[in-house]
C-alpha positions in Angstrom: 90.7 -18.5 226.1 94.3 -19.3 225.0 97.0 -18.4 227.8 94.9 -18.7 230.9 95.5 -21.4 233.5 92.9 -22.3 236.4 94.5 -22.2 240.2 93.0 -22.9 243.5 94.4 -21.1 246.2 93.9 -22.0 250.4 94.1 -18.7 252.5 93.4 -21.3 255.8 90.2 -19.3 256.8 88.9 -20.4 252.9 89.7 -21.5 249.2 89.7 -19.1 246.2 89.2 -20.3 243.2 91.1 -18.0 240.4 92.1 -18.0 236.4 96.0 -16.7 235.6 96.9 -14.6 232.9 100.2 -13.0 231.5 103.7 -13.6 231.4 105.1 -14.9 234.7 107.5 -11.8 235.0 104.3 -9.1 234.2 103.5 -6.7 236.6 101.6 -8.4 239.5 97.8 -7.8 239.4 94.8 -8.8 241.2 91.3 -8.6 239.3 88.3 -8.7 241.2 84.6 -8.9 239.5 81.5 -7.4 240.1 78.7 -8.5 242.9 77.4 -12.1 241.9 79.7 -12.2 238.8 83.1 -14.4 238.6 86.3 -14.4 237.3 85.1 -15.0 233.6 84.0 -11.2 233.9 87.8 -10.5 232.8 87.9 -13.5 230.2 87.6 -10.8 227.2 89.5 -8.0 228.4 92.6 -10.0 230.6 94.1 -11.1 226.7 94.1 -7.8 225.7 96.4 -6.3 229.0 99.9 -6.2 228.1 102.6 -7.2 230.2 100.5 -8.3 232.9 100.7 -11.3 235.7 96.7 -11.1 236.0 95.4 -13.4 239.1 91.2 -12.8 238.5 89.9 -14.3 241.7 86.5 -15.3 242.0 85.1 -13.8 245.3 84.2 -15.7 248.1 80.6 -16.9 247.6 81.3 -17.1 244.1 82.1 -18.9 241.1 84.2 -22.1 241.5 85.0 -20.3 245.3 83.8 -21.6 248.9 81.4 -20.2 250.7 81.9 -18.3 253.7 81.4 -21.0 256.9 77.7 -20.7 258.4 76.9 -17.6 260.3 79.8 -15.3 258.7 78.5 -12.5 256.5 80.5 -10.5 252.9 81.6 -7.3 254.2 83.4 -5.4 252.5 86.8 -5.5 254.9 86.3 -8.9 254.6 87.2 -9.1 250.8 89.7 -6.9 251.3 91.3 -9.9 253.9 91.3 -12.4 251.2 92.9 -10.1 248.6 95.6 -9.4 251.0 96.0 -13.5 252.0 96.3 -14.0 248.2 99.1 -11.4 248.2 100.6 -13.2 250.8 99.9 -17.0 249.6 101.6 -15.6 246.2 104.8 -13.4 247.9 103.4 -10.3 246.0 104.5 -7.2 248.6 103.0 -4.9 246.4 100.4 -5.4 243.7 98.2 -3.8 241.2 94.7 -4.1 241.2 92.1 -4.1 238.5 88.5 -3.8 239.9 85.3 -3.6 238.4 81.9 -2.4 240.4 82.0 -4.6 243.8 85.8 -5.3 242.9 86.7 -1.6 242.1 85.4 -0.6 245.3 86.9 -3.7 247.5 90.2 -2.5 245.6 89.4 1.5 247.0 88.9 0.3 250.4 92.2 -2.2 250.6 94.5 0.6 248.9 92.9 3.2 251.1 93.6 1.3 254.0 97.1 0.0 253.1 98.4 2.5 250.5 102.1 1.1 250.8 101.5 -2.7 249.6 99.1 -1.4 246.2 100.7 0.0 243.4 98.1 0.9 240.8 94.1 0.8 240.8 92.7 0.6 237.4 89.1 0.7 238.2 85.8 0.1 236.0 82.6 1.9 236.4 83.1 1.9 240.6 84.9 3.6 243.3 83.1 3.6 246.6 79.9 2.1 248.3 76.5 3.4 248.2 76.4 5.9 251.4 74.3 5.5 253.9 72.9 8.6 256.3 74.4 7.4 259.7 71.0 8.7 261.4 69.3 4.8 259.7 72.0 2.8 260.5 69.6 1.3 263.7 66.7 0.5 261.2 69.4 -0.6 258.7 70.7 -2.9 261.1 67.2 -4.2 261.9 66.3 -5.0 258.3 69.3 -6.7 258.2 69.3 -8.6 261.0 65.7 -10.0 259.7 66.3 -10.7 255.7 68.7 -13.0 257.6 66.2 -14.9 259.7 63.9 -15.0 256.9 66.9 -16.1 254.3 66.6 -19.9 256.2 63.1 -20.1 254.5 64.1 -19.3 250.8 65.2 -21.8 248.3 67.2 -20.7 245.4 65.5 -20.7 241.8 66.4 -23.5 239.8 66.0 -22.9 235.7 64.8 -26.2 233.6 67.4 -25.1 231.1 70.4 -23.6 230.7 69.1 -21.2 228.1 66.5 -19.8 231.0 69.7 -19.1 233.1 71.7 -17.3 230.7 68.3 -15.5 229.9 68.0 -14.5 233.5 71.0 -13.5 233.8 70.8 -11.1 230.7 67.9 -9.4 232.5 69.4 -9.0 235.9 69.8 -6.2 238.1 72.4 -5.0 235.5 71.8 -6.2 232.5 74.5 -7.7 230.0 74.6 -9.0 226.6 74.1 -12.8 225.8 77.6 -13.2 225.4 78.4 -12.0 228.9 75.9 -13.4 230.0 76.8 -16.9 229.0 80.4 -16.4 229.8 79.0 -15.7 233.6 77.0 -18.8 233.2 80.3 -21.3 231.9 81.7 -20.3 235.9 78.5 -19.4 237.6 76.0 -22.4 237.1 75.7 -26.2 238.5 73.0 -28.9 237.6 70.8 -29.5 240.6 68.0 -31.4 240.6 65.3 -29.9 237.5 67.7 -27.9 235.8 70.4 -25.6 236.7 70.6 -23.1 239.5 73.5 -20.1 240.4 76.7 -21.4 242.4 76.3 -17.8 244.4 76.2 -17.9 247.7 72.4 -16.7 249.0 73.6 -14.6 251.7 75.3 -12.2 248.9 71.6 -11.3 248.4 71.1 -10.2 251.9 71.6 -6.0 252.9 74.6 -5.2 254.5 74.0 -4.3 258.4 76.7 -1.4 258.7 77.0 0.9 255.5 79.9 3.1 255.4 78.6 6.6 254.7 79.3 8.8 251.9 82.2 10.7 254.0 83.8 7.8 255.5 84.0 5.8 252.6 85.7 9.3 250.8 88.5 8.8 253.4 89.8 5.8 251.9 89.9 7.6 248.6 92.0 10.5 250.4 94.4 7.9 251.4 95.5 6.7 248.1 99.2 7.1 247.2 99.5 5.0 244.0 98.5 6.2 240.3 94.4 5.0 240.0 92.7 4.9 236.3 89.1 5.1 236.4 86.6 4.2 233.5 83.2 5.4 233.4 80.5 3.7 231.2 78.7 6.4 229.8 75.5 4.7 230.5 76.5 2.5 233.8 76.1 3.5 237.2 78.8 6.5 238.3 77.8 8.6 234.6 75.0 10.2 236.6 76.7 10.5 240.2 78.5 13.6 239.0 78.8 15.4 242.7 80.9 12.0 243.6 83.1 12.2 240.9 84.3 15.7 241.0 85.2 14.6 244.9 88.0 12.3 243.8 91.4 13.7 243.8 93.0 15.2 241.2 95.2 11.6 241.1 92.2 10.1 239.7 92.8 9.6 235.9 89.0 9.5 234.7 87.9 8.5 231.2 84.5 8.4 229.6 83.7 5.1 227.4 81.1 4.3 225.4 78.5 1.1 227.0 77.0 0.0 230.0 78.2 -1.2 233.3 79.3 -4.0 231.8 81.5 -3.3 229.0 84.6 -4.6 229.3 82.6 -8.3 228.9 79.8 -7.0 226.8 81.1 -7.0 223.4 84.7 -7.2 221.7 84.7 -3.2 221.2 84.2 -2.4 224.4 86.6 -5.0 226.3 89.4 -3.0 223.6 88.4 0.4 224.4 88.7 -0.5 228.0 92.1 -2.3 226.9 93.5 0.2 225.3 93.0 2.8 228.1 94.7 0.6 230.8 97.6 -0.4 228.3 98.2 3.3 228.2 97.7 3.2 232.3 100.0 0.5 233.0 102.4 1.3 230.5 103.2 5.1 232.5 106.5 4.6 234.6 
């Protein structure tokens, strides 16, 4: 991974841990990964962006990042906070960002929300958060409020060997290929007693207690000034949720790839594909 230099940054409230790429006069960028992936989910794709000053954080609760302290939860406004402090620590005013899945839509909500400090959204396979139907939100809130009670009682797995892990991780809740899995596992693994277990915060497991719903979360969508770029895997997770995307405004540049939900980090093919449609993106003055 030639060109790419590891930086810690301190926000005060907590320390991101994040991987540099590009020319230190590219366009200022922000990546954010996917739910309990890492930085290394750009490690294909960032060499390929041209002209770019790519800061891929990895998310609080993951990676090589801190925790949140006890007793503080992973909203969603709550990313967007740390994105904005890493603007800040970094004197970007305004920024690009490049979000995939969890990222893309932490990037919808913060440019939705601040439309004046984000320049570009070049966003893979996600745009907004599951909706909820605002009559559940009490018995939401209850099961929420209880998988947190009962998280004190769980212990993480821990895999004998590191092949299990990367194994695991190929058959998660989205699967990958072995290569992205194991490029997950360089940044998301540490040896604990028996074997190796996943850095990632538990609580990132846990339901969220207040879901936006569908129309609220299309608000911060409406609010979006800036150029966006969206890429949708043909077999990943917006293909199918066609009623969504015909709501996005007529703004949104959309483009169908070949691959799963995973395939900028999948394979070499897709990480160009998706390459060559933001170089086009980015390239637009």
């Amino acid at each position: 991974m030639s060109g790419m230099e590891e930086v810690r940054l301190n926000l005060g409230h907590i320390e991101l841990a994040a991987h540099l790429w590009g020319p230190v006069d590219g366009q200022p960028v922000i990546a954010l990964h996917g739910w309990l992936d890492n930085a290394n989910s750009f490690a294909r794709l960032a060499p390929q962006l041209k002209g770019l000053r790519i800061v891929a954080l990895d998310l609080a609760g993951h990676g090589y990042s801190e925790h949140r302290p006890a007793g503080a939860g992973y909203a969603l406004w709550d990313y967007a906070h740390d994105v904005l402090r890493v603007a800040e620590q970094l004197g970007w005013e305004r920024f690009a960002l490049l979000g995939h899945s969890l990222g893309a839509i932490i990037s919808v909500v913060l440019a939705g929300a601040l439309p004046e400090r984000v320049t570009q959204l070049a966003l893979i396979d996600g745009v907004i958060p599951p909706g909820a139907e605002p009559r559940d939100a009490a018995e939401r809130m209850g099961m929420a409020l209880q998988a947190q009670l009962d998280l004190d009682g769980k212990r993480k797995s821990v895999f004998p060997t590191l092949e299990l892990a990367v194994q695991a991780r190929m058959k998660g809740m989205v699967a990958v290929s072995r290569d992205a899995a194991e490029l997950l596992a360089q940044r998301g693994l540490m040896p604990v007693p028996g074997g190796f277990s996943w850095r990632s915060d538990s609580r990132l497991t846990l339901p969220s207690p207040l879901r936006l719903s569908e129309e609220q979360a299309l608000t911060f969508v409406r609010r979006i000034t800036c150029p966006a770029q969206l890429i949708v895997a043909a077999d990943g997770m917006l293909a199918r949720h066609t009623a969504l995307l015909d709501q996005l405004p007529l703004g949104f540049r959309r483009e169908q790839l070949p691959g799963g939900h995973h395939l900028h980090l999948n394979d070499e093919l897709g990480a160009t594909l998706v390459a060559d449609c933001f170089n086009r993106f980015f390239a637009i003055p």
